[in-house]
C-alpha positions in Angstrom: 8.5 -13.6 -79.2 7.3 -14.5 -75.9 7.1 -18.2 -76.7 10.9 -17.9 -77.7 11.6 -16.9 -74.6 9.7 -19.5 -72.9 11.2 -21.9 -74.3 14.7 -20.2 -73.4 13.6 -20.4 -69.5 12.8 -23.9 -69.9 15.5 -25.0 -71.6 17.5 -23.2 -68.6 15.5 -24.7 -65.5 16.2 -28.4 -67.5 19.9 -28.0 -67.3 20.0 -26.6 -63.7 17.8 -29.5 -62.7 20.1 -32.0 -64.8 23.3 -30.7 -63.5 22.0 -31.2 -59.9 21.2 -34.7 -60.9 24.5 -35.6 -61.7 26.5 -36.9 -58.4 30.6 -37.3 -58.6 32.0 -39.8 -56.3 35.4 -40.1 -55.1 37.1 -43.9 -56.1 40.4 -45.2 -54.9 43.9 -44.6 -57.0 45.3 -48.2 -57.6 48.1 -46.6 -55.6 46.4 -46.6 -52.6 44.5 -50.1 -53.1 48.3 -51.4 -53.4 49.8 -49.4 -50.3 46.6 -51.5 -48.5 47.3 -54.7 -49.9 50.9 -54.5 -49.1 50.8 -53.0 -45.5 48.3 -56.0 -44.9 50.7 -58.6 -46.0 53.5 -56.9 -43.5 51.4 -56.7 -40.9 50.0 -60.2 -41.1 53.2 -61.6 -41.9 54.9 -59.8 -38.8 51.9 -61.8 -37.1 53.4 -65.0 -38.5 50.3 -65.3 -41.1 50.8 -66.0 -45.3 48.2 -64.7 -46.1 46.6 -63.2 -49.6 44.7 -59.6 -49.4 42.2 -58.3 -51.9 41.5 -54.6 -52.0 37.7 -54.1 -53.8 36.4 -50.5 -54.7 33.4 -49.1 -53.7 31.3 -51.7 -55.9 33.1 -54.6 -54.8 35.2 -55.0 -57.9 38.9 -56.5 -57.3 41.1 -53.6 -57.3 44.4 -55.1 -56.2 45.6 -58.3 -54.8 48.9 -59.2 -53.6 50.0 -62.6 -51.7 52.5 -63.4 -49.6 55.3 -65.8 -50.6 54.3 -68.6 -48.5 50.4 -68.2 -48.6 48.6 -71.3 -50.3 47.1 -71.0 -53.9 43.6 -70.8 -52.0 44.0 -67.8 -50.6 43.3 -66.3 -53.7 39.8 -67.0 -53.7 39.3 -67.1 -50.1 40.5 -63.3 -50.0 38.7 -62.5 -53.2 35.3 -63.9 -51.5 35.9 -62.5 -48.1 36.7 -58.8 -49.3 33.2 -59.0 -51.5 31.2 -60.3 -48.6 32.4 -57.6 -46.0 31.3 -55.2 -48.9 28.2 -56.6 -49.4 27.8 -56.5 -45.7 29.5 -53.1 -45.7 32.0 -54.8 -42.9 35.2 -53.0 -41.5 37.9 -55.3 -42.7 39.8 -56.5 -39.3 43.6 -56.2 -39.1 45.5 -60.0 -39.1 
């Protein structure tokens, strides 16, 4: 009987030692990604800049991307690359 309920308090220190393991993280709604990308393009296009803006997550994956309806087909890329580098580099991103 005492074994049993070894194994009962061991089996109950494991799962309070797993749940403390496990972390939750807070990601961004594609709402808000979009509500960046498109305050970006106002703001850069009030500046007189077309410009294309990328919107990554918190590991650098592409999670919205609008372009404004002058800006050249490259800034697709060059916003893509840019927006990974500054996470990478864990850079601010600078207003236009």
């Amino acid at each position: 009987m005492k074994n049993h309920f070894q194994n009962c308090r061991n089996r109950f220190v494991m799962h309070r030692w797993i749940a403390q393991a496990v972390r939750t993280e807070k990601n961004m709604s594609l709402e808000l990604a979009n509500q960046i990308a498109s305050a970006t393009v106002a703001a850069c296009a009030a500046g007189g800049y077309n410009v294309g803006v990328a919107v990554v997550d918190r590991a650098g994956v592409l999670r919205a991307f609008q372009r404004a309806d002058n800006a050249g087909p490259h800034t697709v890329g060059a916003a893509q690359g840019k927006a990974y580098i500054r996470f990478l580099l864990k850079i601010t991103p600078q207003p236009c």
